[in-house]
PDB file of N, CA, C and O in Angstrom:
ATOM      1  N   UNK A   1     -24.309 -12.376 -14.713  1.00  0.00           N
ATOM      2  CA  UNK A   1     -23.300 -11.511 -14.146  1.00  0.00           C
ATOM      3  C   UNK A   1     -23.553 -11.371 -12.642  1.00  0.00           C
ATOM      4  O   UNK A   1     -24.664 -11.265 -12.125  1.00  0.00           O
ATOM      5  N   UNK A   2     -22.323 -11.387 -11.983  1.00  0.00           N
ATOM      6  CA  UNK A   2     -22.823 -11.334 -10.303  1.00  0.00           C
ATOM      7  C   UNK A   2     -23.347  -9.941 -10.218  1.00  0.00           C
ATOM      8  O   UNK A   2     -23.277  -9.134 -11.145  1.00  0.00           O
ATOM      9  N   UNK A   3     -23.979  -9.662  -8.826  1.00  0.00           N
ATOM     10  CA  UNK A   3     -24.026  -8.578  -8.518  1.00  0.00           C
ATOM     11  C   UNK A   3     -23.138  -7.219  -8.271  1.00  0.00           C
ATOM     12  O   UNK A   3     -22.063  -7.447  -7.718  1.00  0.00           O
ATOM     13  N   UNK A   4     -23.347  -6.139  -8.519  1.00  0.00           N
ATOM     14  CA  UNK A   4     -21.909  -5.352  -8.210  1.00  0.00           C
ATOM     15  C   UNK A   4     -22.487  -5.120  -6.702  1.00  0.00           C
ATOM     16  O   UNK A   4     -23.623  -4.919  -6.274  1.00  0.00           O
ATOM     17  N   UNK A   5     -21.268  -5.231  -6.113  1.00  0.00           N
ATOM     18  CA  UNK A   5     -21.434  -4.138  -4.545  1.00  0.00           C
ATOM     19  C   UNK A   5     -21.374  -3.047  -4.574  1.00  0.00           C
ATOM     20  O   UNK A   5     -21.278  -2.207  -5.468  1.00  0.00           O
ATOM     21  N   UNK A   6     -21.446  -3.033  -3.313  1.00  0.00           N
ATOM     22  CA  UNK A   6     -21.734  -1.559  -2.864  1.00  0.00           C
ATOM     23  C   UNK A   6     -20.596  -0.429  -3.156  1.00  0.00           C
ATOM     24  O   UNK A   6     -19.521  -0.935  -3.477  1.00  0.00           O
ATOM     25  N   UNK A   7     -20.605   0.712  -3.120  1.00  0.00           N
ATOM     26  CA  UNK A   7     -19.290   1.633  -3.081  1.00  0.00           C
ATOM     27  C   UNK A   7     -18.793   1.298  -1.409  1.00  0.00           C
ATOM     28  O   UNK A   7     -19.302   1.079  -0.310  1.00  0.00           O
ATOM     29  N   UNK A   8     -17.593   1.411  -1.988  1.00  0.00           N
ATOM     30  CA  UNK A   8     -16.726   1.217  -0.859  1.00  0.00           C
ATOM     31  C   UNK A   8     -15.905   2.272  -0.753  1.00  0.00           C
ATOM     32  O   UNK A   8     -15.255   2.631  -1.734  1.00  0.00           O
ATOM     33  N   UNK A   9     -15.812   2.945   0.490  1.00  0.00           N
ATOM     34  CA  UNK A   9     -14.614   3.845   1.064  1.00  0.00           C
ATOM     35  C   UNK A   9     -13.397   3.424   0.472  1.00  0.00           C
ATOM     36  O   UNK A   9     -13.076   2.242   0.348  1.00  0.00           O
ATOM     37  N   UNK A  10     -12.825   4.250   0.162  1.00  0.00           N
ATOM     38  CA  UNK A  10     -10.976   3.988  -0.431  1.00  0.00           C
ATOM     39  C   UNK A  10     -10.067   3.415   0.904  1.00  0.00           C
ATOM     40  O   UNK A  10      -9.616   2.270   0.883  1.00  0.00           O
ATOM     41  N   UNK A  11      -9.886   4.163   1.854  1.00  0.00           N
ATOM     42  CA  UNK A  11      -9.719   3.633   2.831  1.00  0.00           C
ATOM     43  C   UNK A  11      -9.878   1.624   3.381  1.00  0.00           C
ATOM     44  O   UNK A  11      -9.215   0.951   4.170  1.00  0.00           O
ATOM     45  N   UNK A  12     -10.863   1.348   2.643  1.00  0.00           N
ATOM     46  CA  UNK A  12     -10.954  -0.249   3.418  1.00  0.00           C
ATOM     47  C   UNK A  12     -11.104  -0.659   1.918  1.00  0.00           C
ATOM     48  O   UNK A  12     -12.098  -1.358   1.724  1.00  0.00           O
ATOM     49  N   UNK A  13     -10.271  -0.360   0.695  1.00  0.00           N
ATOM     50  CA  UNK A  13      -9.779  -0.988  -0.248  1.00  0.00           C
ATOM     51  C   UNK A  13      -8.379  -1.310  -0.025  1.00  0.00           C
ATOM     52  O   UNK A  13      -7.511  -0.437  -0.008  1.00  0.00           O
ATOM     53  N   UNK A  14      -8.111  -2.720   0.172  1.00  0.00           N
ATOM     54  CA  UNK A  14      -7.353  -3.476   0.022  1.00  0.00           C
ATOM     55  C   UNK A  14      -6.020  -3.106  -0.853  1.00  0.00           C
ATOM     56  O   UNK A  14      -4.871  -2.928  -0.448  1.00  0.00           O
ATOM     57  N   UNK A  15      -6.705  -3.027  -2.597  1.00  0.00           N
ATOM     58  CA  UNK A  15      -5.574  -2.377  -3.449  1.00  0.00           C
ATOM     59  C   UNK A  15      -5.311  -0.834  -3.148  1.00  0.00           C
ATOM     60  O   UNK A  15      -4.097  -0.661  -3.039  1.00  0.00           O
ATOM     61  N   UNK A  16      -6.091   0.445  -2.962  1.00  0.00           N
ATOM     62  CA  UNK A  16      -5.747   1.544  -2.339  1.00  0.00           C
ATOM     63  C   UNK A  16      -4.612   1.423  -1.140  1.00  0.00           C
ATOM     64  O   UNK A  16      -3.416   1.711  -1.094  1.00  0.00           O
ATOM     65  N   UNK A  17      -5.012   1.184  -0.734  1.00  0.00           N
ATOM     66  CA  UNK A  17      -3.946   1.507   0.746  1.00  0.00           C
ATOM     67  C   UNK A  17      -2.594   0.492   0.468  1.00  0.00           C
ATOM     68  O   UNK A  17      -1.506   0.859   0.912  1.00  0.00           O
ATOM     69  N   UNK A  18      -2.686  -0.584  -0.161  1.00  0.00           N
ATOM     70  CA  UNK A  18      -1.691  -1.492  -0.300  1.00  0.00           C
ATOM     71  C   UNK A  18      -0.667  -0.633  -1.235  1.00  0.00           C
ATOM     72  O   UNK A  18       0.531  -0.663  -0.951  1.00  0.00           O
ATOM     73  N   UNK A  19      -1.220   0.293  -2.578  1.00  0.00           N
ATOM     74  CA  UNK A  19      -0.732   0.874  -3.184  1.00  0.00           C
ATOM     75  C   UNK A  19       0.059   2.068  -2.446  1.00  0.00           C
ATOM     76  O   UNK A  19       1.229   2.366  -2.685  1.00  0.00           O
ATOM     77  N   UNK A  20      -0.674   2.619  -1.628  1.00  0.00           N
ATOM     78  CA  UNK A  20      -0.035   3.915  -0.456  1.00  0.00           C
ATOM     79  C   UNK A  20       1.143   3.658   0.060  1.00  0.00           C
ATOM     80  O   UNK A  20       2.229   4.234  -0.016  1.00  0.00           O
ATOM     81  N   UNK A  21       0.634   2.344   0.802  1.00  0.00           N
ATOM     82  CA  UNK A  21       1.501   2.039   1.475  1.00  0.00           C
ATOM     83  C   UNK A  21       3.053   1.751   1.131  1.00  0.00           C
ATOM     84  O   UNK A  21       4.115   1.959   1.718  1.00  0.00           O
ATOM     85  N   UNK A  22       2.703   1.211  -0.017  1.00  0.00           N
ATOM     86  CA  UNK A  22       3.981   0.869  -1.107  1.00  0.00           C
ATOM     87  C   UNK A  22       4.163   2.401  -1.548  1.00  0.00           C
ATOM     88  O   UNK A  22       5.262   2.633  -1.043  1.00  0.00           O
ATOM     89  N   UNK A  23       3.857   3.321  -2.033  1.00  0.00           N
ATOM     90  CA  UNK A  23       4.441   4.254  -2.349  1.00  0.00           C
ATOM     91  C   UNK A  23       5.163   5.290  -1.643  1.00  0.00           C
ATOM     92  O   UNK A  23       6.270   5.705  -1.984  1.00  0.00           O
ATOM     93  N   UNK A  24       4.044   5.966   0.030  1.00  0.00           N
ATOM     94  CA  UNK A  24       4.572   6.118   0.708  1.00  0.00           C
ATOM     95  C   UNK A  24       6.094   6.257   0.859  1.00  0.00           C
ATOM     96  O   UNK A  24       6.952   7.104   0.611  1.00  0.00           O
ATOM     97  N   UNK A  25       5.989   4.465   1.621  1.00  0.00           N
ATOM     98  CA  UNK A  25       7.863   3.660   1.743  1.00  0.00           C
ATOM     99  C   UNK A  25       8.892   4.336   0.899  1.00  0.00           C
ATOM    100  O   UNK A  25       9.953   4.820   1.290  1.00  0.00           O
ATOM    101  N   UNK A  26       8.336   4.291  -0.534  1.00  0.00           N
ATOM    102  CA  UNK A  26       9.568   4.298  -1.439  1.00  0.00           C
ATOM    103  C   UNK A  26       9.851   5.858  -1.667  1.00  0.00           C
ATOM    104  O   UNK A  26      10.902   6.237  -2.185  1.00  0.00           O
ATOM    105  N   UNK A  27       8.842   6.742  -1.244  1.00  0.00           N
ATOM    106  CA  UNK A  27       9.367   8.284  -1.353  1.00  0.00           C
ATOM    107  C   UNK A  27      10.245   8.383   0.314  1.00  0.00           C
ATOM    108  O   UNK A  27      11.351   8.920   0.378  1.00  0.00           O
ATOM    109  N   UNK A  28       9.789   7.987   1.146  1.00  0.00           N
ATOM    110  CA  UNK A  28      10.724   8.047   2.504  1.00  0.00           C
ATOM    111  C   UNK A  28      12.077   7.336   1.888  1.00  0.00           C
ATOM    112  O   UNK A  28      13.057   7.982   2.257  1.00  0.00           O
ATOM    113  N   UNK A  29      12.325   6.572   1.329  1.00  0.00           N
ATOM    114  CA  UNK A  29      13.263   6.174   0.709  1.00  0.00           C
ATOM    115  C   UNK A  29      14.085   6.878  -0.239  1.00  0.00           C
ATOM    116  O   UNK A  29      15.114   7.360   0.233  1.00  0.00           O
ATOM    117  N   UNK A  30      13.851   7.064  -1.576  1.00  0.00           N
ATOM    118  CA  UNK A  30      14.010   7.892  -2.874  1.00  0.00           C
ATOM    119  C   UNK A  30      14.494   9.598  -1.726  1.00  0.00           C
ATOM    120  O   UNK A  30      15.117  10.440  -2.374  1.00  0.00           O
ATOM    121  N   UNK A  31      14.311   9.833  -0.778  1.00  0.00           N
ATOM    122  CA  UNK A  31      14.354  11.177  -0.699  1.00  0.00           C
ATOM    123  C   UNK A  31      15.329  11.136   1.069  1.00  0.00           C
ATOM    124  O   UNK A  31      15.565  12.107   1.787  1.00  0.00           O
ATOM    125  N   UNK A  32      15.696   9.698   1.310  1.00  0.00           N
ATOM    126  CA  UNK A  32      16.464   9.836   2.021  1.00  0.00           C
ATOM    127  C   UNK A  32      16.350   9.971   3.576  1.00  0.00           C
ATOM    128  O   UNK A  32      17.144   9.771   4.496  1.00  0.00           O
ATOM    129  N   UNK A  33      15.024  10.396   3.507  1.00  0.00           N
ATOM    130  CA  UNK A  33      14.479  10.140   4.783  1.00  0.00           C
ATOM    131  C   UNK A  33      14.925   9.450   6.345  1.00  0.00           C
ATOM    132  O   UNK A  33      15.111   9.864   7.489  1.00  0.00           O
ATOM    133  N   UNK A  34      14.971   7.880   5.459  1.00  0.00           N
ATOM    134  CA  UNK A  34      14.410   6.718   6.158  1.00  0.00           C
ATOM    135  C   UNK A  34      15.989   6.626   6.365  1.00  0.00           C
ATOM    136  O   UNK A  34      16.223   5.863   7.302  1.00  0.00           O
ATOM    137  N   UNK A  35      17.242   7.194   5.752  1.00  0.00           N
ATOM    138  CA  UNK A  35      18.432   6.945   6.161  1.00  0.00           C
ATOM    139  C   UNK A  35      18.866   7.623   7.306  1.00  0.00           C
ATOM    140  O   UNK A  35      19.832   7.286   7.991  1.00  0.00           O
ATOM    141  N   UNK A  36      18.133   8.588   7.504  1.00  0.00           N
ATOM    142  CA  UNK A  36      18.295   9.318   9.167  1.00  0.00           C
ATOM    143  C   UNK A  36      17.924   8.899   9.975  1.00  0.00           C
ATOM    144  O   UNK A  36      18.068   9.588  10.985  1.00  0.00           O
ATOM    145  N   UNK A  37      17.163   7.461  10.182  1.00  0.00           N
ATOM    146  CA  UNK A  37      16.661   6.667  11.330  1.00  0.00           C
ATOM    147  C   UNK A  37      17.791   6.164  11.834  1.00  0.00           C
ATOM    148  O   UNK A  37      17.666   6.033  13.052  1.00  0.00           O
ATOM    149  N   UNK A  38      19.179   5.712  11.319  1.00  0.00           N
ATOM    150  CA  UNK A  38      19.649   4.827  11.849  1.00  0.00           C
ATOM    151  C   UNK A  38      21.292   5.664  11.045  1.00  0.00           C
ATOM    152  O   UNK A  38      21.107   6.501  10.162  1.00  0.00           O
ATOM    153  N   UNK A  39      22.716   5.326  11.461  1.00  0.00           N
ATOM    154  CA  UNK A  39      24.085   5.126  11.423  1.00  0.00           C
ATOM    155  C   UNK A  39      24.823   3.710  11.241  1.00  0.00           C
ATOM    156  O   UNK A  39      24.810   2.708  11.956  1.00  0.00           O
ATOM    157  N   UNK A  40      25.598   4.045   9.785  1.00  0.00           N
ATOM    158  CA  UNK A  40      26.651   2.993   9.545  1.00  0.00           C
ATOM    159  C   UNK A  40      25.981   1.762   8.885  1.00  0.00           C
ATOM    160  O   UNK A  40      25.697   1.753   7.687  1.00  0.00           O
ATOM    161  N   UNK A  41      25.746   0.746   9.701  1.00  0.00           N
ATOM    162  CA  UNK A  41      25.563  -1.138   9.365  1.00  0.00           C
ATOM    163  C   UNK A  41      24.397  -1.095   9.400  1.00  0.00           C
ATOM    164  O   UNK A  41      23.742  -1.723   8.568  1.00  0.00           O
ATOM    165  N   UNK A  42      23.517   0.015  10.833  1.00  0.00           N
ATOM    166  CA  UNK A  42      22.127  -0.249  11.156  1.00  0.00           C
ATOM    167  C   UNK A  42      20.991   0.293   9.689  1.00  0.00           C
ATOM    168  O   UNK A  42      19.863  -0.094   9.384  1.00  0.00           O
ATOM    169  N   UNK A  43      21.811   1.213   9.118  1.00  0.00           N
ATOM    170  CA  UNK A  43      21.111   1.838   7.893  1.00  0.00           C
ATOM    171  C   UNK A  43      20.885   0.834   6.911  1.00  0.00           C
ATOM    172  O   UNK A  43      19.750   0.669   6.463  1.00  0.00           O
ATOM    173  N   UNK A  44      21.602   0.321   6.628  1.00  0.00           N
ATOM    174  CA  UNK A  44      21.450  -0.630   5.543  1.00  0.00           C
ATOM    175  C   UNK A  44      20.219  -2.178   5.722  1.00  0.00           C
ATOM    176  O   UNK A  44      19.591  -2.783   4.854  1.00  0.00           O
ATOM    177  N   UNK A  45      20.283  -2.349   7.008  1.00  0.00           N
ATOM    178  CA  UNK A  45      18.931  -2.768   7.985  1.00  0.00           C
ATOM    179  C   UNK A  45      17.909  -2.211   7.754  1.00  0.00           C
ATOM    180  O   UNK A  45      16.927  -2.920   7.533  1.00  0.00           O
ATOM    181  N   UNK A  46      17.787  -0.953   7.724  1.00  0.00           N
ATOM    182  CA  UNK A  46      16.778  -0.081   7.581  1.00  0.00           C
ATOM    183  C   UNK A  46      16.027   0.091   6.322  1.00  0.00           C
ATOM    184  O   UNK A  46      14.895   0.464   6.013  1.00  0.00           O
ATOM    185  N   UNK A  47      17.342  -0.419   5.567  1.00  0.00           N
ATOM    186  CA  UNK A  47      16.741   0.457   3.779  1.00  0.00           C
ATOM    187  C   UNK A  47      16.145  -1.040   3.803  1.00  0.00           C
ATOM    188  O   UNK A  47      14.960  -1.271   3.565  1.00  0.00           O
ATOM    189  N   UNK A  48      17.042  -1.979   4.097  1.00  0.00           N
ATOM    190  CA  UNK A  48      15.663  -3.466   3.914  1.00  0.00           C
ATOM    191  C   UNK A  48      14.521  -3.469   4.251  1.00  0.00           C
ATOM    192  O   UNK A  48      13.572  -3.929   3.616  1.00  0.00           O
ATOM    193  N   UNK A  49      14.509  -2.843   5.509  1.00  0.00           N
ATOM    194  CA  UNK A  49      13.156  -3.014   6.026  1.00  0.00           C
ATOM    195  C   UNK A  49      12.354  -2.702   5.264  1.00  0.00           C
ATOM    196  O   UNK A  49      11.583  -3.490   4.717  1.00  0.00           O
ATOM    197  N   UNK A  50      12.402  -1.066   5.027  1.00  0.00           N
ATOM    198  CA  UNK A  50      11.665  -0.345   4.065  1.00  0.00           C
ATOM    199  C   UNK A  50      11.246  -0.863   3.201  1.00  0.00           C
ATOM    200  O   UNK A  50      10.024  -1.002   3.147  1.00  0.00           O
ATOM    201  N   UNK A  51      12.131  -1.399   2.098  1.00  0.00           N
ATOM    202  CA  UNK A  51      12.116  -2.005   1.087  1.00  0.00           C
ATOM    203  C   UNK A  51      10.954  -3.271   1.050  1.00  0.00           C
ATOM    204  O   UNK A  51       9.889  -3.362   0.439  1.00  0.00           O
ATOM    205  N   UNK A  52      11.611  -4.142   1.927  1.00  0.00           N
ATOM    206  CA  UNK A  52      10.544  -5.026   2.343  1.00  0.00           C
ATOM    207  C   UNK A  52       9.467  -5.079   2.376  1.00  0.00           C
ATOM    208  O   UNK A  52       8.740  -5.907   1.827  1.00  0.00           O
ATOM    209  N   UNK A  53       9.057  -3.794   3.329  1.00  0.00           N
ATOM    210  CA  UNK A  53       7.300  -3.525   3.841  1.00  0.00           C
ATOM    211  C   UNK A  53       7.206  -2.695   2.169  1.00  0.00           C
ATOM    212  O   UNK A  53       6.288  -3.261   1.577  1.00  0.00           O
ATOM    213  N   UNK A  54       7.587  -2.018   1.610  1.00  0.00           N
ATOM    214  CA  UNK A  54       6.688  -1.474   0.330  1.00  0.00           C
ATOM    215  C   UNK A  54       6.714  -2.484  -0.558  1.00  0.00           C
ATOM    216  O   UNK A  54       6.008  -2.217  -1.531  1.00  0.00           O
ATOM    217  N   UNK A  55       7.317  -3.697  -0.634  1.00  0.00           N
ATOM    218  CA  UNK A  55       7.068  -4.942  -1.445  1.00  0.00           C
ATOM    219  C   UNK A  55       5.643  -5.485  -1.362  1.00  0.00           C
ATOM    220  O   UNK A  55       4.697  -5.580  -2.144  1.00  0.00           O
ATOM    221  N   UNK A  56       5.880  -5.794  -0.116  1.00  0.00           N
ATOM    222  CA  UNK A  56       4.653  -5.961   0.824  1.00  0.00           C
ATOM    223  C   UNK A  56       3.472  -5.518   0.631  1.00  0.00           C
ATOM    224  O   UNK A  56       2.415  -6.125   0.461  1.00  0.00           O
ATOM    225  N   UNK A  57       3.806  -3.965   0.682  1.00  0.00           N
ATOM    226  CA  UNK A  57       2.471  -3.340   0.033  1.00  0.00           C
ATOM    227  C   UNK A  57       2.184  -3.727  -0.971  1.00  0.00           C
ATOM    228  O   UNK A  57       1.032  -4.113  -1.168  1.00  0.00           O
ATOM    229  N   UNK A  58       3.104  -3.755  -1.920  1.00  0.00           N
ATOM    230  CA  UNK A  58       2.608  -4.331  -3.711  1.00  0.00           C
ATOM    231  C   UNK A  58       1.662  -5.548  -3.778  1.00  0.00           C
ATOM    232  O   UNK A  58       0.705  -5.634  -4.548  1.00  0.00           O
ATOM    233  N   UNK A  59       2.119  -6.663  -2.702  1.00  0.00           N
ATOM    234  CA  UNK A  59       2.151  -7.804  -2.802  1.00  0.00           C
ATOM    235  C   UNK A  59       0.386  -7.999  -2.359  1.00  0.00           C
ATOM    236  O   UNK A  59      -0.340  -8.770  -2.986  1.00  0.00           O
ATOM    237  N   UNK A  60      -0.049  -7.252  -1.319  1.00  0.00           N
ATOM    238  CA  UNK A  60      -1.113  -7.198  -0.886  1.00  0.00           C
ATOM    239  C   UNK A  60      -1.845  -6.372  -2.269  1.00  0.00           C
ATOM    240  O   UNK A  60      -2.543  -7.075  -2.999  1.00  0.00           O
ATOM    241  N   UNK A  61      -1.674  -4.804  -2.642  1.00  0.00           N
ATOM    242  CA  UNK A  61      -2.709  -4.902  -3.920  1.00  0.00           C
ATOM    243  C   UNK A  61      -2.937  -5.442  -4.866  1.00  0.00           C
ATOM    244  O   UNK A  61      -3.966  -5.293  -5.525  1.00  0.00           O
ATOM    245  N   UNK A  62      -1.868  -6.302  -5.164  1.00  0.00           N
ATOM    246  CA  UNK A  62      -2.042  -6.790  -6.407  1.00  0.00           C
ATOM    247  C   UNK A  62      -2.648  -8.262  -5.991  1.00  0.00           C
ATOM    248  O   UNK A  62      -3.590  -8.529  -6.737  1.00  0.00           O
ATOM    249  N   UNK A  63      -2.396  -9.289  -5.033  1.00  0.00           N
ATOM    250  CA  UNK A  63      -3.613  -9.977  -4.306  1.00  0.00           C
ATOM    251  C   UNK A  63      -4.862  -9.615  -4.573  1.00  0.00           C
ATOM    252  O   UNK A  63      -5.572 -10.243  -5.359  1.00  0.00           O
ATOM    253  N   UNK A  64      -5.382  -8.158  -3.691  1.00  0.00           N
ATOM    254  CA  UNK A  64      -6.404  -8.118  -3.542  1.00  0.00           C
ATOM    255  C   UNK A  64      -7.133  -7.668  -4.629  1.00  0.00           C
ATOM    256  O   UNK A  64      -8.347  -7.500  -4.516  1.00  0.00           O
ATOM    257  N   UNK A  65      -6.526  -7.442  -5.714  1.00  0.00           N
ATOM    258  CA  UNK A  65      -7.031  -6.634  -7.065  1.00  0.00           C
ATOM    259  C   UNK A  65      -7.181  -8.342  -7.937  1.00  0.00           C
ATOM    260  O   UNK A  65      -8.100  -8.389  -8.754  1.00  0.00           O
ATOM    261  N   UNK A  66      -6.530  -9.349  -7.809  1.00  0.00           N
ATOM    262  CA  UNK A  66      -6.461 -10.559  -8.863  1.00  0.00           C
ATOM    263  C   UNK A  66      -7.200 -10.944  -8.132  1.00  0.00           C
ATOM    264  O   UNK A  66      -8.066 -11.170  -8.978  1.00  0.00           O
ATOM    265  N   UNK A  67      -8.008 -11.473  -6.520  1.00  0.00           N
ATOM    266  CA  UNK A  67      -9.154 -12.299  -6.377  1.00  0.00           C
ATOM    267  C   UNK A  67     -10.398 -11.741  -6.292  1.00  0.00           C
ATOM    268  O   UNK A  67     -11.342 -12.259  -5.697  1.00  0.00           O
ATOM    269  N   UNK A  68     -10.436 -10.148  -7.179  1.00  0.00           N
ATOM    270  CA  UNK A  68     -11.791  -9.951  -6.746  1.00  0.00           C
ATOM    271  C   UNK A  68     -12.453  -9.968  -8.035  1.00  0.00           C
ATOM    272  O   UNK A  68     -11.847  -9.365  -8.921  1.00  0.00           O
ATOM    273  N   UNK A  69     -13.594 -10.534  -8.364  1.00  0.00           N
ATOM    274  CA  UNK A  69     -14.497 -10.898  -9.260  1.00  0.00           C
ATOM    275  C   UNK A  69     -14.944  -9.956  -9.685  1.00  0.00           C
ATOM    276  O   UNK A  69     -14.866  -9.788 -10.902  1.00  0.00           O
ATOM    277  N   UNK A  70     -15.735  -8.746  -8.674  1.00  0.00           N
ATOM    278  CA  UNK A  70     -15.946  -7.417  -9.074  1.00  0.00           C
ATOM    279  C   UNK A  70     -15.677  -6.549  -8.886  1.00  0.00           C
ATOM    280  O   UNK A  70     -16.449  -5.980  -8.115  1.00  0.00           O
ATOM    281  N   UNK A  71     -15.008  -6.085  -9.144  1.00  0.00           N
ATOM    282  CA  UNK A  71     -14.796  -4.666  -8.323  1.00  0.00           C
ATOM    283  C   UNK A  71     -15.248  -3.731  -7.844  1.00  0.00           C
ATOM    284  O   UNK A  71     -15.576  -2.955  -8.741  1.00  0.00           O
ATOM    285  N   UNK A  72     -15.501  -3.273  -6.702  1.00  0.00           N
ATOM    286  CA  UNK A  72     -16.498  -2.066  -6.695  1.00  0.00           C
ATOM    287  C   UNK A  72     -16.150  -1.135  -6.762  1.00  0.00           C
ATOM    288  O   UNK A  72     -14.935  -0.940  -6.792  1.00  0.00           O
ATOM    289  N   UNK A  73     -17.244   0.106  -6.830  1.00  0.00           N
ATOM    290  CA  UNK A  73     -16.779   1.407  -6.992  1.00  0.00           C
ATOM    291  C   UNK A  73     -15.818   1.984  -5.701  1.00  0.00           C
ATOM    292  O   UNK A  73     -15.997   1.722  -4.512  1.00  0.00           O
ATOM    293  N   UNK A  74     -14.948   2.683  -6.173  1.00  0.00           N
ATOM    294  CA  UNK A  74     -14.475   3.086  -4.741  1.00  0.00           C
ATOM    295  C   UNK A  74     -14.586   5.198  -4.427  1.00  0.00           C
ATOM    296  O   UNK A  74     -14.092   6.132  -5.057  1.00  0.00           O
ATOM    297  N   UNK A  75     -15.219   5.161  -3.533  1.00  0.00           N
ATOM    298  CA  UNK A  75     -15.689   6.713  -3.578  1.00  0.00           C
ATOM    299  C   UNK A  75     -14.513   7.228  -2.188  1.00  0.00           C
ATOM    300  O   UNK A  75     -13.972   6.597  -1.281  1.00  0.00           O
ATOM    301  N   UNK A  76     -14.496   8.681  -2.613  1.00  0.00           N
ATOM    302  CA  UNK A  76     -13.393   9.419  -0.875  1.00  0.00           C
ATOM    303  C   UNK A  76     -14.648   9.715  -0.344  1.00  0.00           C
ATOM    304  O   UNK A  76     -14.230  10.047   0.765  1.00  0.00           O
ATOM    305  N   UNK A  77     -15.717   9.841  -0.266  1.00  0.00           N
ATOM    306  CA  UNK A  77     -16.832  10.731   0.900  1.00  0.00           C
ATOM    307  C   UNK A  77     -16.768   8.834   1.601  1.00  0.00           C
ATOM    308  O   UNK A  77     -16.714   7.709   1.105  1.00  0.00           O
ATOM    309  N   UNK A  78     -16.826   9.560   3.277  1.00  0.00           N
ATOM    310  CA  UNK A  78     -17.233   8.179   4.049  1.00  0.00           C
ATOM    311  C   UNK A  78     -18.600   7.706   4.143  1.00  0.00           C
ATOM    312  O   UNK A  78     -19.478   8.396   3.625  1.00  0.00           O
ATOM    313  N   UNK A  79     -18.929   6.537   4.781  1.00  0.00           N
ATOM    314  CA  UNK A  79     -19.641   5.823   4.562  1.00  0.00           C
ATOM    315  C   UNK A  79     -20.790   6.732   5.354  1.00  0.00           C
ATOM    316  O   UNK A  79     -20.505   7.326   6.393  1.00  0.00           O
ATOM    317  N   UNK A  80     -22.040   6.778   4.794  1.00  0.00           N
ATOM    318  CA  UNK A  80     -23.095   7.439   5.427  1.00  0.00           C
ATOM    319  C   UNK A  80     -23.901   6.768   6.531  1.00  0.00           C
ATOM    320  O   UNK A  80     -24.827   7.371   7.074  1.00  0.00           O
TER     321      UNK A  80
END
């Protein structure tokens, strides 16, 4: 069995923040937010964008969650 690593900050997990990030997006979204950035044609620009980058996010945790062999622990206290 490989070695496990070290605990890692949530913060510089790959799937954490990829997950945020994707969720984040989609409540600025779901709640309408992100439609007050912009009027008319430019909104609908906007909801792509959004859309886009929280794909994005998915696309990155679920990457970084399928090439890792082990996973490490992931703790909220920072690194000492």
């Amino acid at each position: 069995m490989l070695n496990a690593p070290e605990t890692l900050p949530w913060y510089k997990s790959r799937v954490i923040v990829g997950a945020l990030v994707s969720a984040v997006l989609k409540i600025l979204y779901l709640t309408g937010w992100v439609g007050e950035l912009a009027e008319g044609d430019e909104a609908q620009w906007v909801d792509v964008a959004v859309l886009l980058a929280s794909f994005i996010g998915d696309a990155v945790a679920a990457q970084a969650r399928v090439v890792q062999e082990v996973a490490p622990p992931i703790t909220l206290r920072k690194e000492p």
